[in-house]
C-alpha positions as CSV (number, residue, x, y, z in Angstrom):
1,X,-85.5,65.2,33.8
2,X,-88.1,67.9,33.7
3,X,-88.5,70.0,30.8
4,X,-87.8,73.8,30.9
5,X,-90.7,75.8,30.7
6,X,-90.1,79.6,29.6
7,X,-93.7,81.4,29.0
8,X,-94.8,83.0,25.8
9,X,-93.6,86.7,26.0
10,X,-96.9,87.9,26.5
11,X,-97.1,86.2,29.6
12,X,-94.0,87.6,30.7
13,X,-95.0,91.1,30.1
14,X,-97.8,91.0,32.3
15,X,-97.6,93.1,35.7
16,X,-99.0,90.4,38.5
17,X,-102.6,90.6,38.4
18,X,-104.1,93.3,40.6
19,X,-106.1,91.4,42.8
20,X,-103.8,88.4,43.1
21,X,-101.4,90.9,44.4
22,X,-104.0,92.1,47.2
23,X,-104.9,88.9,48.1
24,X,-101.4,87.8,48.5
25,X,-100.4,90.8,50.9
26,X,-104.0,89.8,52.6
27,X,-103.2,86.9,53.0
28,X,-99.1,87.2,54.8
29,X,-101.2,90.1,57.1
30,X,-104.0,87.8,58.5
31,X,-100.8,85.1,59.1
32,X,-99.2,88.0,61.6
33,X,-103.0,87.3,63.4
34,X,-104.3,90.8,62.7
35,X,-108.2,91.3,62.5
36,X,-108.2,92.2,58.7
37,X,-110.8,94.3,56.8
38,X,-111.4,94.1,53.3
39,X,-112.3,96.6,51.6
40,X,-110.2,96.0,48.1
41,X,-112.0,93.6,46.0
42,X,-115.2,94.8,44.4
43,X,-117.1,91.3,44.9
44,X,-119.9,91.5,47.0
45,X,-120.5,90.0,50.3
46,X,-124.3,89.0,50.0
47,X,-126.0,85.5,49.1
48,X,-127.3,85.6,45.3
49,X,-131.0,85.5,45.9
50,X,-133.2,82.4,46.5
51,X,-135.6,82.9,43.5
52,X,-132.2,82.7,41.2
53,X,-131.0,79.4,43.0
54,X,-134.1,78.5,43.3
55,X,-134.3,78.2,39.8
56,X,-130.8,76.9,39.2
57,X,-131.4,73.7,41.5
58,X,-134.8,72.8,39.3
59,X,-132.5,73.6,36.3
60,X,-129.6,71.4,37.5
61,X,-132.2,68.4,37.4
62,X,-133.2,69.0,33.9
63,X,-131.0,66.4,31.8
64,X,-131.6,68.7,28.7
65,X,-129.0,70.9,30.7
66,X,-126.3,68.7,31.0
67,X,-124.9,68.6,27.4
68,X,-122.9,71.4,25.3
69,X,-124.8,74.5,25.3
70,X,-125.1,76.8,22.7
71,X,-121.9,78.6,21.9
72,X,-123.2,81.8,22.0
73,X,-126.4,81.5,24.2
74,X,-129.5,80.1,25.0
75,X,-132.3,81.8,22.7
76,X,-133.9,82.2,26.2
77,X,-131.7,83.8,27.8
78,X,-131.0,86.3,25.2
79,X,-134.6,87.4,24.5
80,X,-134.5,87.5,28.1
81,X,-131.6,89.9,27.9
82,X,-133.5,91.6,24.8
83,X,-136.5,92.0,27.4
84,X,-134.4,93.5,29.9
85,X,-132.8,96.1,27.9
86,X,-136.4,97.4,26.5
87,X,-137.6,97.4,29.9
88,X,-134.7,99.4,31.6
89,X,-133.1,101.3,29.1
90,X,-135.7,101.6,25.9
91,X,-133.3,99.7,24.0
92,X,-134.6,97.6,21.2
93,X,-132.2,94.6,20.3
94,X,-132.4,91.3,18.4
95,X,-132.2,88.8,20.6
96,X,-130.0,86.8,18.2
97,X,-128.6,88.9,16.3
98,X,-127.3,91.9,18.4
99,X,-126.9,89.9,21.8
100,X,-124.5,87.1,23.2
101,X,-124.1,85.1,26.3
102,X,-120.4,85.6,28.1
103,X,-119.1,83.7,30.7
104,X,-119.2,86.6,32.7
105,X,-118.6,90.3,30.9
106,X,-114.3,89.8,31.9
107,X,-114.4,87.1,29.2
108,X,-116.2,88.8,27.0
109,X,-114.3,92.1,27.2
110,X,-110.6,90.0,27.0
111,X,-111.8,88.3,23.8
112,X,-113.1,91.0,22.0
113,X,-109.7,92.8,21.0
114,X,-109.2,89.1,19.1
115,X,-112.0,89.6,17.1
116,X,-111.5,92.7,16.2
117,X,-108.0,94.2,16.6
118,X,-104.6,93.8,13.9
119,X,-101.3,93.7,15.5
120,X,-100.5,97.4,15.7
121,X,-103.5,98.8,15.8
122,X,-104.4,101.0,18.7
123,X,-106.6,100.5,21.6
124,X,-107.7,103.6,23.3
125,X,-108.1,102.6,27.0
126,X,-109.5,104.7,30.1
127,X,-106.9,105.0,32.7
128,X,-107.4,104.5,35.9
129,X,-109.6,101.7,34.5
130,X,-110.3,98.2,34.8
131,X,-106.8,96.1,33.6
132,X,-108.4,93.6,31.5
133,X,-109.0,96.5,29.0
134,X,-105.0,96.7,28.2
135,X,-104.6,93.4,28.8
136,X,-106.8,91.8,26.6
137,X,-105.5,94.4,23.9
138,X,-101.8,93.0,24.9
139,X,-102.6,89.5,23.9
140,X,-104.1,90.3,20.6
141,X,-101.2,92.6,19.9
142,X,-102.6,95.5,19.9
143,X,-101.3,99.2,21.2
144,X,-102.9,100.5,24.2
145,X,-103.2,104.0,24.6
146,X,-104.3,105.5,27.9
147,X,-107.3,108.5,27.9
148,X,-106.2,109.9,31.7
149,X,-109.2,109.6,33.7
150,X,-108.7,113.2,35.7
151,X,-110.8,114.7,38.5
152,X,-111.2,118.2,36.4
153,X,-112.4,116.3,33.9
154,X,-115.0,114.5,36.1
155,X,-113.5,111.8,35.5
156,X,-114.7,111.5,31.6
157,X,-111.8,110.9,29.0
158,X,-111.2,114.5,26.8
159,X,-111.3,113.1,23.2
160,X,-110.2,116.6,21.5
161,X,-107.0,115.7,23.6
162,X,-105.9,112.3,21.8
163,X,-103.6,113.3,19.0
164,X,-104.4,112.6,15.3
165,X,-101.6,110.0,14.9
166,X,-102.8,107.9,17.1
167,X,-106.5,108.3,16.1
168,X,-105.6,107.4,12.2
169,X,-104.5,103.6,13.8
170,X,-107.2,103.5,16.5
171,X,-109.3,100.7,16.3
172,X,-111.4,100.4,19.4
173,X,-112.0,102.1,22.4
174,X,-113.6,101.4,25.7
175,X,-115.2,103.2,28.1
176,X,-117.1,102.3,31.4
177,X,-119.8,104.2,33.3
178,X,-120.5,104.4,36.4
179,X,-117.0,103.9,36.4
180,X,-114.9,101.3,38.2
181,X,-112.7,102.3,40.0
182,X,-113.4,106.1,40.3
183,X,-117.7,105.8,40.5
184,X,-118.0,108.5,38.2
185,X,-121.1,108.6,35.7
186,X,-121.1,109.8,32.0
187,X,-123.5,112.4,30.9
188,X,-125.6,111.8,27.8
189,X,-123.7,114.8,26.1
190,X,-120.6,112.7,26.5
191,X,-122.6,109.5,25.1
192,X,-123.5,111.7,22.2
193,X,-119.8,112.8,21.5
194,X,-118.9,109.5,21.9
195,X,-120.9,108.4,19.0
196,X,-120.1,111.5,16.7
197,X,-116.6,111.1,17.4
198,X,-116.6,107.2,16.7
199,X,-118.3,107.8,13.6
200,X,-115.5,110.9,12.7
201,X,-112.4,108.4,13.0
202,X,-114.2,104.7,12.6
203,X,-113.7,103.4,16.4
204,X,-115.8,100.7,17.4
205,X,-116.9,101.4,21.0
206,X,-117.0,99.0,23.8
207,X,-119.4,100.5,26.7
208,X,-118.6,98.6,30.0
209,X,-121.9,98.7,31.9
210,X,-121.2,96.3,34.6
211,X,-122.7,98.7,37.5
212,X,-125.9,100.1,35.7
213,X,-128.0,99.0,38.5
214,X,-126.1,100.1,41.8
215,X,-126.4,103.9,42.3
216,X,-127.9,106.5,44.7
217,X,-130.5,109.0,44.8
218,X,-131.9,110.2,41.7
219,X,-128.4,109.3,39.8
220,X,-130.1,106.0,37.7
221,X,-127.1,105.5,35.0
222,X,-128.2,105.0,31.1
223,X,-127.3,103.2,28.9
224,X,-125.0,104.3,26.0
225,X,-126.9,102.5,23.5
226,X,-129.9,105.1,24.5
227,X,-128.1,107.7,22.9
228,X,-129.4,107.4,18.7
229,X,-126.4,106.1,16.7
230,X,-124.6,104.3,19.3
231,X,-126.0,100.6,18.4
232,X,-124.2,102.2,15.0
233,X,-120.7,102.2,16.4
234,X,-120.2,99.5,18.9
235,X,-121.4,97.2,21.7
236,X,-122.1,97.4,25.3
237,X,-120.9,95.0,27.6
238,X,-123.0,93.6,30.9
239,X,-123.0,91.4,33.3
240,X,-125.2,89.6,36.2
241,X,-122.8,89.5,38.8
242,X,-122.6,92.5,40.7
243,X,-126.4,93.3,40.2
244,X,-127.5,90.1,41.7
245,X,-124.3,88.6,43.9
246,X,-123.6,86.3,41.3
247,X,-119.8,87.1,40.7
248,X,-119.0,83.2,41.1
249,X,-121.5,82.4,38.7
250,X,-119.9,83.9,35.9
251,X,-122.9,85.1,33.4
252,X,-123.2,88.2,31.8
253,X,-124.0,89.2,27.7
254,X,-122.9,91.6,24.9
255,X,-125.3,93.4,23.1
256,X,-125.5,96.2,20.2
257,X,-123.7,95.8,16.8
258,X,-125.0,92.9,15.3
259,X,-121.4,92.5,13.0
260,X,-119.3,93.1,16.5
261,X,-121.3,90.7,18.1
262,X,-121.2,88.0,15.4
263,X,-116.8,88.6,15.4
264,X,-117.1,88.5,19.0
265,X,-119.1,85.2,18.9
266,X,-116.7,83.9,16.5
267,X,-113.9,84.0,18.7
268,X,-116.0,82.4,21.4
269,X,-117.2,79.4,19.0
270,X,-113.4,78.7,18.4
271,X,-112.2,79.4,22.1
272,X,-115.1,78.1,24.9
273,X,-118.2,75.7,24.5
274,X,-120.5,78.5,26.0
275,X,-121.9,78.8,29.8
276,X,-123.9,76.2,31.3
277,X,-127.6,76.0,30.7
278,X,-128.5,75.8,34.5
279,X,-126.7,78.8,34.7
280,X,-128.5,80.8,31.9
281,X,-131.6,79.6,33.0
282,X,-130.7,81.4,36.5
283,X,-129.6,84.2,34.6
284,X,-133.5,84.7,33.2
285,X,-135.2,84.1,36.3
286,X,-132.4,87.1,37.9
287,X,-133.3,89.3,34.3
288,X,-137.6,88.6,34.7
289,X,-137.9,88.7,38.3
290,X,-135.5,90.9,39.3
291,X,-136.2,94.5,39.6
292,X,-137.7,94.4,43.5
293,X,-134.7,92.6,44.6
294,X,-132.1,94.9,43.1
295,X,-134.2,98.1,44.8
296,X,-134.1,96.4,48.0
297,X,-130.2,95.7,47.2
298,X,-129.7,99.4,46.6
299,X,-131.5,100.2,50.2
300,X,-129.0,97.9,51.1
301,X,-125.7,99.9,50.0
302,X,-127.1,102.9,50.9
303,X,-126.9,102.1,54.8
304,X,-123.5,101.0,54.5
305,X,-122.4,104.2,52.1
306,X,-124.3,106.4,55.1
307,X,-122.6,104.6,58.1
308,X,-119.0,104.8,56.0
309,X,-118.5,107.6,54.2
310,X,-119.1,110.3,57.4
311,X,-116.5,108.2,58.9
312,X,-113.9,109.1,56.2
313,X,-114.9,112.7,56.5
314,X,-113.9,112.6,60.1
315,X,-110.7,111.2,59.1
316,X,-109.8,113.7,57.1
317,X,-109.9,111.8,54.1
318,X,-110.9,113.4,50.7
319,X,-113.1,111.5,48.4
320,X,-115.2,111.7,45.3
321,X,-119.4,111.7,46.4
322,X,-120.6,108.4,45.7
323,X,-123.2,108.6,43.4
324,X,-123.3,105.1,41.4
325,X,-121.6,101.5,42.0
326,X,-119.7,100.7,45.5
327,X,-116.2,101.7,44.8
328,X,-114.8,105.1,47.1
329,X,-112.4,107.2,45.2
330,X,-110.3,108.6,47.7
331,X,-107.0,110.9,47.7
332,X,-104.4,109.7,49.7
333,X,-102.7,112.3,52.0
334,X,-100.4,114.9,50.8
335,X,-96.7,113.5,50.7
336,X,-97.7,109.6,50.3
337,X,-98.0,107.5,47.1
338,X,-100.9,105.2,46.5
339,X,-99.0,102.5,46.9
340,X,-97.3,103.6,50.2
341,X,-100.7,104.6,51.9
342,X,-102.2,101.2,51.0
343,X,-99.9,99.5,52.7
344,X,-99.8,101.7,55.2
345,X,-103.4,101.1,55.6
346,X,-103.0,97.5,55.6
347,X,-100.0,97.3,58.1
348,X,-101.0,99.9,60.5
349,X,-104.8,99.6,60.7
350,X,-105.4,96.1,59.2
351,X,-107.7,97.3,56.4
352,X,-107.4,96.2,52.6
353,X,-108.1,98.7,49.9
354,X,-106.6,99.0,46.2
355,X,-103.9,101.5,45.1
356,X,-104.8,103.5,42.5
357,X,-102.0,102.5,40.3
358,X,-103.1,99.1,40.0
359,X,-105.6,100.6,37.3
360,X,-102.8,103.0,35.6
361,X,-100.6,105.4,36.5
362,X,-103.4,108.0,36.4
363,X,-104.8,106.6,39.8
364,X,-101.4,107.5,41.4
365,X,-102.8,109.7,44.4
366,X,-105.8,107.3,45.0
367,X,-107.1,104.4,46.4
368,X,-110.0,102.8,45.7
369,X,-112.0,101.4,48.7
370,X,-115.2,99.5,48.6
371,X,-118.7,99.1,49.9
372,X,-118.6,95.2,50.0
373,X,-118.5,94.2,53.5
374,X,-121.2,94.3,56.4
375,X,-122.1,97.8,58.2
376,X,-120.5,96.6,61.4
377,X,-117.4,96.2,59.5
378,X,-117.3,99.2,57.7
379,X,-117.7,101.3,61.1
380,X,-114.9,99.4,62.4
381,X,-112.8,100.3,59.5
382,X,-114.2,103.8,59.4
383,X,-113.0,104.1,63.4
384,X,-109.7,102.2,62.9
385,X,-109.2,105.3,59.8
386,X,-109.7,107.8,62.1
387,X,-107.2,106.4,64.8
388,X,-104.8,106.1,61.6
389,X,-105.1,109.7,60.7
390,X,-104.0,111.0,63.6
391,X,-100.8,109.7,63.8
């Protein structure tokens, strides 16, 4: 007889992951034999770089590699990550001391609400935003509350907005520019608030900086640990997989507060035996020799914004200007819910993209499409848009 197996309540109270969901409804379209598109999952389409695997396959020879690594991170890879930070942002950090390794920044940014938050205390969270920031607060019983995320607003959370009771129990608060899923960037006026208003009500502040390195133009994102004070009040999360195509690989690093850092590598010591050596040792050749491949990745995404976004112009779809990361912020037609144009979208022109809601109910009106797929593909969606529209 098999025993009955009844998850923990915190399991039960989860919504079905996002992208679980989309790859599910993917998945029963391409069965009906339709040609689909997808646009809905922000994990790039392009090979991680030879000099990176290069370097993993010498590493993956290296015996030295193949037993526990440290729990936190290689020394080498985190003066590596200290390197990096100097280099691009001016940011001076102990390599020990004020940086870890994560097993990619989704780990990292689940586990820190462990080390940190008390059941009851409050987690303010950006909404639309990325759902492991609830979620990881959910499991450590925490209270989420949701900063709206609103166009007016240029998509920046208003802090004078978020009422005193819920500031005298906030613990933490993340925030994440350029933004996923809206592409919005933060000002360094914002930054500074940030700081001044972390240090007003004792928030620790958790900077999600996963798309630092993909933006247009003249619109190069900072860090927030630029702004003075900020390596005062919190940490910045960061990661190697969307700069360099190494989502699968799963590396990225915290870095700022040395005391956050040390509780976040706490929880890490107890729960994982750190990330592969080979990997980390990837991770430095992508961090050293990286810079000309991530312009030349750049040039790359802005031919496929330019042979996209006209597209949705001419299909009458509204959209926020795409200034950093690959993610399309676009208001679904008047009359129609996120979730109803999606599918929509899916069923009737064979194209995946992401409803709004799936990051909070302040994306209701939007979906969220992406810049991950070849230009060929994206002019195909573009076209198959138009033809949409105009029924």
């Amino acid at each position: 007889m098999a025993v009955t197996v009844t998850p923990a309540n915190r399991v039960k109270s989860l919504p079905p992951y996002l992208f679980a969901e989309i790859d599910r409804l993917k998945s029963e379209t391409r069965q009906k034999g339709v040609d689909v598109i997808d646009l809905g999952v922000g994990d790039p389409d392009l090979a991680t770089p030879e000099f990176i695997r290069k370097e993993m396959k010498v590493a993956l020879d290296d015996k030295a590699h193949h037993r526990y690594p440290s729990y936190t991170g290689m020394t080498t890879f985190l003066e590596a990550v200290a390197e990096w930070y100097q280099r691009r942002f001016n940011v001076a950090l102990h390599p020990t001391q004020e940086c870890v390794t994560l097993i990619g920044s989704k780990e990292g940014i689940a586990h820190i609400p462990l080390a940190l938050v008390n059941p009851g205390d409050v987690v303010l969270c950006p909404n639309p935003g990325y759902p492991v920031y609830a979620i990881g607060t959910q499991f450590a019983g925490g209270e989420v509350y949701a900063m709206p995320l609103l166009e007016k607003n240029n998509y920046l959370p208003d802090l004078a907005a978020i009422p005193e009771n819920i500031l005298k129990r906030a613990k933490l608060m993340h925030i994440n520019y350029p933004n996923n899923p809206t592409g919005a960037l933060a000002t360094r006026k914002f930054y500074e608030d940030v700081v001044a208003f972390a240090n007003k009500h004792n928030i620790i502040v958790c900077s999600d900086a996963a798309y630092t390195e993909l933006y247009f133009d003249n619109h190069k994102p900072m860090s927030f640990l630029e702004v003075p004070g900020a390596k005062e009040v919190g940490i910045e999360f960061h990661s190697l997989s969307k700069s360099f195509n190494m989502t699968g690989w799963r590396l990225g690093m915290a870095v700022g507060h040395r005391d956050v850092i040390a509780a976040l590598g706490k929880i890490k010591t107890n729960v994982d035996s750190g990330q592969f050596q080979a990997v980390q040792m990837a991770g430095i050749a992508a961090l050293r020799q990286g810079d000309s491949f991530l312009a030349d990745l750049r040039k790359i995404y802005e031919e496929r914004k330019n042979a996209f976004l006209p597209l949705l112009e001419k299909a009458g779809l509204k959209f926020k200007p795409l200034e950093a990361s690959f993610y399309i912020w676009v208001s679904v037609p008047d009359g129609e819910t996120s979730a109803a144009f999606a599918k929509r979208v899916l069923s009737d022109a064979g194209i995946v993209c992401t409803p709004g809601t799936g990051f909070g109910e302040f994306g209701e009106g939007y979906v969220r499409f992406t810049l991950c797929n070849e230009v060929e593909r994206l002019q195909a969606a573009g076209k198959r848009l138009i033809e949409l529209m105009k029924k």
